[in-house]
KOLLOKOL-564731 format. One record per atom (N, C-alpha, C, O): residue in three letters; atom name; x, y, z. Coordinates in steps of 0.001 Angstrom, whole numbers, plus 500000, padded with zeros to 6 digits. Example, Ala and Ser with C-alpha at 12.3 -4.5 7.8 and 13.67 -1.06 7.14 Angstrom:
<sites>
SITE     r    a       c1       c2       c3
SITE   ALA    N   513190   494310   507800
SITE   ALA   CA   512300   495500   507800
SITE   ALA    C   513200   496700   507800
SITE   ALA    O   514236   496681   508465
SITE   SER    N   512850   497750   507080
SITE   SER   CA   513670   498940   507140
SITE   SER    C   512900   500030   507870
SITE   SER    O   513409   501138   508039
</sites>
This chain:
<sites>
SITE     r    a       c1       c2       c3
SITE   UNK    N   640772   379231   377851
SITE   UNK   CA   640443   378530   379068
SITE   UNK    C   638921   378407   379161
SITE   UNK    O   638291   379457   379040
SITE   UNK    N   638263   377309   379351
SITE   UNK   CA   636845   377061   379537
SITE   UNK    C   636198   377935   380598
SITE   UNK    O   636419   377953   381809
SITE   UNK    N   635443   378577   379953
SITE   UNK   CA   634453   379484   381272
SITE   UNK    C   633158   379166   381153
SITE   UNK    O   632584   379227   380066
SITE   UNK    N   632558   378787   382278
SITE   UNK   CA   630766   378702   382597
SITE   UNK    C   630370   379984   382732
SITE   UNK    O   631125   380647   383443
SITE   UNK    N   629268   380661   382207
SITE   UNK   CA   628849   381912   382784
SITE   UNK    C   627672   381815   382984
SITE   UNK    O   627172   381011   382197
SITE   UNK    N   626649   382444   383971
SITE   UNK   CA   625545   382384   384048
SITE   UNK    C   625186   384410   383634
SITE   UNK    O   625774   385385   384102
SITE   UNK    N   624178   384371   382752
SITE   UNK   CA   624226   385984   382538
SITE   UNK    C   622840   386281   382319
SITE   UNK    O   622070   385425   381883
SITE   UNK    N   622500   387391   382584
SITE   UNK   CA   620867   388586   382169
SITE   UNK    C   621201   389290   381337
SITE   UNK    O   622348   389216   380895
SITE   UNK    N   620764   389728   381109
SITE   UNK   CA   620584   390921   379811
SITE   UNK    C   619482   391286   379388
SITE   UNK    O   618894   390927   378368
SITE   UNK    N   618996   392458   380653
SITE   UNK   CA   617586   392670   380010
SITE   UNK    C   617925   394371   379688
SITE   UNK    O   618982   394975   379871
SITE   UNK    N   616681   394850   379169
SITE   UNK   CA   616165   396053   378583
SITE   UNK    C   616039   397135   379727
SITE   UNK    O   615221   396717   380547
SITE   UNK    N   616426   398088   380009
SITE   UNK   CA   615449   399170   380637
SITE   UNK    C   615012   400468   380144
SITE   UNK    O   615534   401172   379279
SITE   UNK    N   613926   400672   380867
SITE   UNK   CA   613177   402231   380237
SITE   UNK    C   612159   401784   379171
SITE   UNK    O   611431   402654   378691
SITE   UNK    N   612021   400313   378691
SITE   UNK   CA   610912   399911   377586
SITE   UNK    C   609806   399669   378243
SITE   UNK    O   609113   398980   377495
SITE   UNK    N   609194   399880   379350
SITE   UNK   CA   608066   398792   379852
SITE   UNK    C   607768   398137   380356
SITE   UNK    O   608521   398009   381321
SITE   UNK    N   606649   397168   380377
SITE   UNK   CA   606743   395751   381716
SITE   UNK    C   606925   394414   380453
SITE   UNK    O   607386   393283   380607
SITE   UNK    N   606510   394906   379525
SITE   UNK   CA   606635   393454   378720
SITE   UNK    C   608167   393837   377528
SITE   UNK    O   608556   394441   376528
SITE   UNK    N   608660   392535   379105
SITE   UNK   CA   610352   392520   378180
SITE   UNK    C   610499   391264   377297
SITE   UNK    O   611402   391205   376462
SITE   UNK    N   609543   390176   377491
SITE   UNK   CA   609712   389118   376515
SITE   UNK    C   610440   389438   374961
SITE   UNK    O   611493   388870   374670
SITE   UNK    N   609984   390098   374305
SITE   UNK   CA   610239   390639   372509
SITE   UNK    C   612112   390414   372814
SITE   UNK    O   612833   389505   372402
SITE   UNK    N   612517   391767   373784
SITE   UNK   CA   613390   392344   373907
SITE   UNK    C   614745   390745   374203
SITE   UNK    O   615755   390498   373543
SITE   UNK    N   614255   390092   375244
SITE   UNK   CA   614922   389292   376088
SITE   UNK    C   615377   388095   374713
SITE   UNK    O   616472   387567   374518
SITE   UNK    N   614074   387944   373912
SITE   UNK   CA   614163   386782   372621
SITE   UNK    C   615458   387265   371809
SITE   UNK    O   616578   386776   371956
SITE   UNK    N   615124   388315   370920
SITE   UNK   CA   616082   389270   370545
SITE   UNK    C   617861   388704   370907
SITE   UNK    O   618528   388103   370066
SITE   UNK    N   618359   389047   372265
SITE   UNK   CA   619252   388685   373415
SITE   UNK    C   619555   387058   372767
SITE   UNK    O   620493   386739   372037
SITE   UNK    N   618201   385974   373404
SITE   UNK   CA   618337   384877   373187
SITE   UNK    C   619111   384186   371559
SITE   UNK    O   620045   383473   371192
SITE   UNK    N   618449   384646   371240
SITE   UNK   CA   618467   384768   369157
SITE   UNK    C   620185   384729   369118
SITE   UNK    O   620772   383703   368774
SITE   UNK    N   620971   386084   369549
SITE   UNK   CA   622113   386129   369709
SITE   UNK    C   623122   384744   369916
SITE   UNK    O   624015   384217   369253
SITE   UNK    N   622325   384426   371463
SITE   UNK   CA   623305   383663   371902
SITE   UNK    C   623439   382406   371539
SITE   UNK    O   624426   381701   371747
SITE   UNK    N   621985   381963   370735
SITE   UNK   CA   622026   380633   370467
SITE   UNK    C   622401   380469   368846
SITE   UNK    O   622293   379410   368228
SITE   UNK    N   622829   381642   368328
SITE   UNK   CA   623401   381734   367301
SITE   UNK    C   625271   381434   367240
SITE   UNK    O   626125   381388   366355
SITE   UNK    N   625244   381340   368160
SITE   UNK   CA   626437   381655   368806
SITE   UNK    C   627308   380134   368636
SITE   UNK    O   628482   380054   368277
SITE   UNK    N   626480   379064   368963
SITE   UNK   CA   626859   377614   368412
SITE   UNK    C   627373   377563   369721
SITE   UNK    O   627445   376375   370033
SITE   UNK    N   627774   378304   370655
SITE   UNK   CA   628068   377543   372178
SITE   UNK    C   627179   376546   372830
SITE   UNK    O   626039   376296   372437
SITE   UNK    N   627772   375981   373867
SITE   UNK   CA   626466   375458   374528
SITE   UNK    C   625792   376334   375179
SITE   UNK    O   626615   377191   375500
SITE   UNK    N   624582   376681   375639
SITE   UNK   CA   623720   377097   376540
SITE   UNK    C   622477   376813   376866
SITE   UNK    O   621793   376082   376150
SITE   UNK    N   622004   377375   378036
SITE   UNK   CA   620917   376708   378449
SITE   UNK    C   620036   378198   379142
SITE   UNK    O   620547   379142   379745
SITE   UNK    N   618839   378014   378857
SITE   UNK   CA   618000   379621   379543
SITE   UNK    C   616870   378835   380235
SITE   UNK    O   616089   377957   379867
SITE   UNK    N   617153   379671   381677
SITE   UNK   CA   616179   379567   382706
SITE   UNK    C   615188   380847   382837
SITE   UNK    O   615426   381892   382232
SITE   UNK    N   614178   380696   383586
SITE   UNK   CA   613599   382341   384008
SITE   UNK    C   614514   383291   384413
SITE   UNK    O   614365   384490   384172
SITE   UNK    N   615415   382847   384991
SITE   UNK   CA   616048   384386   385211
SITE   UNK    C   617813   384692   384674
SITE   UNK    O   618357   385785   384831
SITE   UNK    N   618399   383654   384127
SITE   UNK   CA   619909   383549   383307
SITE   UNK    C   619568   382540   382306
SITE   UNK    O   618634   381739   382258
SITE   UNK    N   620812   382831   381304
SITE   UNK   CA   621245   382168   380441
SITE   UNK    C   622749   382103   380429
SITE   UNK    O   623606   382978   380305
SITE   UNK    N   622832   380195   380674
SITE   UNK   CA   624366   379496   380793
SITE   UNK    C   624856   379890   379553
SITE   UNK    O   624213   380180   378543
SITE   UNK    N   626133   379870   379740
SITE   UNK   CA   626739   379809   378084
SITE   UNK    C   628217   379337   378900
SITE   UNK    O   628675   379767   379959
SITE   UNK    N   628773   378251   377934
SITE   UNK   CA   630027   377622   378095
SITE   UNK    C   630986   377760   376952
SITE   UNK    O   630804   377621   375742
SITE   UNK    N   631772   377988   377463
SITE   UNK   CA   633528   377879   376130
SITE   UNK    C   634521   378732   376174
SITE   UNK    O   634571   379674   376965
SITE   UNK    N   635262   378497   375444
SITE   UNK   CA   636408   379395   375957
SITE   UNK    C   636127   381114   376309
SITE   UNK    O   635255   381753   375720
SITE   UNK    N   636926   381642   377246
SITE   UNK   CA   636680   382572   377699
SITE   UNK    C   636713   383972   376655
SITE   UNK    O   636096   385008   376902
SITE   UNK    N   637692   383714   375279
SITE   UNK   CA   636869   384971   374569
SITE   UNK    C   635644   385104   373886
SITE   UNK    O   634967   386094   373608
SITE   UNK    N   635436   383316   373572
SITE   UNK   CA   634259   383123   373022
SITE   UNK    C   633098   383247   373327
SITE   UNK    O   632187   383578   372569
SITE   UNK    N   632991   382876   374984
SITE   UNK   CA   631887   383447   375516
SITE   UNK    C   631512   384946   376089
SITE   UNK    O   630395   385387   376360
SITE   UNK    N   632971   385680   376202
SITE   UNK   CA   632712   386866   376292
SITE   UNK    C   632346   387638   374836
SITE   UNK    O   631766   388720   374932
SITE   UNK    N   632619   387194   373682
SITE   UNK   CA   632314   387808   372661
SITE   UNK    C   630558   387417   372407
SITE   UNK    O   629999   388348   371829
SITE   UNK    N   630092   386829   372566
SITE   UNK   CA   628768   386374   372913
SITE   UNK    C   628168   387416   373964
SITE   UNK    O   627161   388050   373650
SITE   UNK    N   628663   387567   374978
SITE   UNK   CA   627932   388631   376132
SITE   UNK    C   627485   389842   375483
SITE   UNK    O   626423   390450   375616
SITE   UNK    N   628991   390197   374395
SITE   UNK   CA   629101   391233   374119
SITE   UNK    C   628021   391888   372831
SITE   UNK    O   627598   393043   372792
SITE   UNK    N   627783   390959   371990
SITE   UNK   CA   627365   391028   370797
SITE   UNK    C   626022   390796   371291
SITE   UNK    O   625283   391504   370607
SITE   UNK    N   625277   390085   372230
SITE   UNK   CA   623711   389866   372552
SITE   UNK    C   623808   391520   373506
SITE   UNK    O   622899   392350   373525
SITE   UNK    N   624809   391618   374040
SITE   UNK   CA   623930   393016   375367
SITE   UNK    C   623910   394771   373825
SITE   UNK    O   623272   395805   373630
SITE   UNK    N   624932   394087   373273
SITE   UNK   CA   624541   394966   371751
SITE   UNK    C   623825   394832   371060
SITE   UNK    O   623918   395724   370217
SITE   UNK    N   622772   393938   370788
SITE   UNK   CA   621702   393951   369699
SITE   UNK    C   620720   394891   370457
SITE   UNK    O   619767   395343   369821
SITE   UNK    N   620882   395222   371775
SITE   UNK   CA   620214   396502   372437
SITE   UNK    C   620280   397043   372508
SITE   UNK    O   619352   397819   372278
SITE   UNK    N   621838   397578   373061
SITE   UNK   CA   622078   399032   373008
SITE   UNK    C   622529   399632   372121
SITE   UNK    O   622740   400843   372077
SITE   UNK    N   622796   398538   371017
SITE   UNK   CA   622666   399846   369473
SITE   UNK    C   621329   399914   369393
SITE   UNK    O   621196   401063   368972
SITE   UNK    N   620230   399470   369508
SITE   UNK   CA   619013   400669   369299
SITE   UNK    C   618840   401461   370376
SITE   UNK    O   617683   401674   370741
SITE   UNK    N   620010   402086   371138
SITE   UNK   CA   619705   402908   371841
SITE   UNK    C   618654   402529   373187
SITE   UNK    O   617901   403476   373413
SITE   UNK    N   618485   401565   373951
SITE   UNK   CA   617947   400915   375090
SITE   UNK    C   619070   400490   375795
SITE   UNK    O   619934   399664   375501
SITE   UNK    N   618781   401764   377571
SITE   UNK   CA   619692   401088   378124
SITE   UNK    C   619784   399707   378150
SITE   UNK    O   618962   399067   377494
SITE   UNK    N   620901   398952   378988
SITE   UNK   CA   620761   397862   379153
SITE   UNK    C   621617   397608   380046
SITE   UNK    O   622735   398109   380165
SITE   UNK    N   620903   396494   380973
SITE   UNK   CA   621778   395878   382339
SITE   UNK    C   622535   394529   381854
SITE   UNK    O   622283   394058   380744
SITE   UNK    N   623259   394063   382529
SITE   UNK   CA   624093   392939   382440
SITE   UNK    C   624585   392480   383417
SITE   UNK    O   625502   393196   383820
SITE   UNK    N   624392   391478   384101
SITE   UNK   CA   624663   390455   385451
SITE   UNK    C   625175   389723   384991
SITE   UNK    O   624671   389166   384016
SITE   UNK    N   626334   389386   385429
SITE   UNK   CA   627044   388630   385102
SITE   UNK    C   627733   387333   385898
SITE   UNK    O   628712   387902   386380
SITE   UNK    N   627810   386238   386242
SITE   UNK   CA   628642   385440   387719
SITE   UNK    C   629929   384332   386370
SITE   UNK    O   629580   384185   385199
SITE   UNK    N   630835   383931   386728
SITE   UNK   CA   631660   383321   385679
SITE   UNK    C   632608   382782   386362
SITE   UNK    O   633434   383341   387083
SITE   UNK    N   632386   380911   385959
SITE   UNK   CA   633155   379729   387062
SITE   UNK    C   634594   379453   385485
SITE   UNK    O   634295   379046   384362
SITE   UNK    N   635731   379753   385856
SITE   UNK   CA   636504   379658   385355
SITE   UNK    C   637259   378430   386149
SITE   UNK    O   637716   378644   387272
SITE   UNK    N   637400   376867   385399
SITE   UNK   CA   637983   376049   386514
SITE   UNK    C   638868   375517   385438
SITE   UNK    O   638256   374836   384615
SITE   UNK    N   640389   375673   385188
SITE   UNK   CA   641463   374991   384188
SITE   UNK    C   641114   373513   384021
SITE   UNK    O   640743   372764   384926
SITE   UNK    N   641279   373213   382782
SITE   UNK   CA   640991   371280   382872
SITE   UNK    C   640241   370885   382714
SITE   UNK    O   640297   369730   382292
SITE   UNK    N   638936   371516   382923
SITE   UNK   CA   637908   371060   383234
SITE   UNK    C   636853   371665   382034
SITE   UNK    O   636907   372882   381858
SITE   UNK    N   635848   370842   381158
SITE   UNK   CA   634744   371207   380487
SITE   UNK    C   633616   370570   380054
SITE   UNK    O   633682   369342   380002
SITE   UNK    N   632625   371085   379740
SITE   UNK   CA   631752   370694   379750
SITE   UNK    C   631182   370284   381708
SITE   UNK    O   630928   369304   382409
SITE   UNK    N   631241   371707   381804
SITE   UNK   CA   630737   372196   383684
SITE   UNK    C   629404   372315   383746
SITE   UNK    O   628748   371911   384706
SITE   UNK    N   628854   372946   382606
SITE   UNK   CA   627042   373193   382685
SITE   UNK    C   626132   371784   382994
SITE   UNK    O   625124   371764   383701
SITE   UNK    N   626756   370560   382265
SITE   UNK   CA   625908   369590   382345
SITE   UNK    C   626915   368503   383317
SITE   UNK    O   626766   367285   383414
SITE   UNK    N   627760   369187   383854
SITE   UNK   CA   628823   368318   384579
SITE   UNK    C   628667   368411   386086
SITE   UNK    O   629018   367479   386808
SITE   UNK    N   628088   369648   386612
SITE   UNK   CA   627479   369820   387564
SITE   UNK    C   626322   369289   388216
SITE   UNK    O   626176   368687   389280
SITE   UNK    N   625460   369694   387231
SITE   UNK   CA   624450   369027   387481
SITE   UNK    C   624136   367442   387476
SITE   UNK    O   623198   366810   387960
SITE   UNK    N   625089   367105   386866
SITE   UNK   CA   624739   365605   387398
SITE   UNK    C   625957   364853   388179
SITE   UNK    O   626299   363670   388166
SITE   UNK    N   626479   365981   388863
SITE   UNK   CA   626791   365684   390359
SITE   UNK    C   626608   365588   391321
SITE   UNK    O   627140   364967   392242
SITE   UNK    N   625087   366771   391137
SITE   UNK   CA   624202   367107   392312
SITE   UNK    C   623263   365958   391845
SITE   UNK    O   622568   365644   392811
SITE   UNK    N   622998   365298   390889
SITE   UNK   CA   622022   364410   390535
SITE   UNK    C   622648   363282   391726
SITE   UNK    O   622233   362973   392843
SITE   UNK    N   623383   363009   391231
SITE   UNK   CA   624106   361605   392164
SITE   UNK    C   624136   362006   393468
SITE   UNK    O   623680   361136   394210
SITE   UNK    N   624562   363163   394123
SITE   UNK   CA   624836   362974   395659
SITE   UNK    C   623149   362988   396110
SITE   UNK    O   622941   362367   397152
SITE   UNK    N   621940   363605   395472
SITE   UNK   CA   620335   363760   395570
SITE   UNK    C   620192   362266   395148
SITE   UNK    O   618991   362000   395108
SITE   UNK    N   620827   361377   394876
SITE   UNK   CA   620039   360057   394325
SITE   UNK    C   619254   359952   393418
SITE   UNK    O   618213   359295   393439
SITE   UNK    N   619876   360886   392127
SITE   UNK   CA   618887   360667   391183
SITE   UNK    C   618293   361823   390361
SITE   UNK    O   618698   362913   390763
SITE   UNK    N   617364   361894   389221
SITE   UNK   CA   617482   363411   388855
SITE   UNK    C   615828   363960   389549
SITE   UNK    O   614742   363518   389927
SITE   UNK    N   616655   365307   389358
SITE   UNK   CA   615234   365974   390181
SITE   UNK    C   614409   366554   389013
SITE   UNK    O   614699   366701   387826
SITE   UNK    N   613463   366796   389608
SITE   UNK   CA   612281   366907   388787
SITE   UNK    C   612331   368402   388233
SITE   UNK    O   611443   368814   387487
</sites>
């Protein structure tokens, strides 16, 4: 079944500079051949629901097998029928805003 997820996955107990750590994470997911998309504070990932959970799973692990805790936030729009939601949304809100936003 198609799932949207929006997710974090950062580091704790390393420091203030999590960039290295967060790339690392990224590397994972875009290895991953799903769609996704990374903002400042989540990264979308779309497709079927083991696929993208096996993705959560394997990026929040390239951390905590070196032994760094690690957090994971997670929110996940599961809608039957329906895919390709990441870029399907947004240009729904494009149209009812008149247009794309900046």
């Amino acid at each position: 079944m198609n799932t949207l997820i929006a997710v974090s996955i950062a580091p704790f107990g390393v420091g203030d500079e999590l960039s290295g750590y967060v790339a690392e994470v990224i590397k994972v997911i875009e290895a991953s051949g799903l769609p996704s998309r990374t903002t400042s504070m989540f990264t979308e990932i779309e497709g079927e629901w083991d696929a993208v959970m096996k993705v959560v799973k394997d990026a929040t692990f390239v951390l905590a097998e070196k032994g760094i805790r690690t957090q994971v936030i997670m929110k996940a729009d599961i809608r039957p029928g329906y895919t390709n939601r990441m870029q399907g949304k947004l240009e729904k809100l494009d149209s009812i805003l008149g247009g794309k936003r900046s």
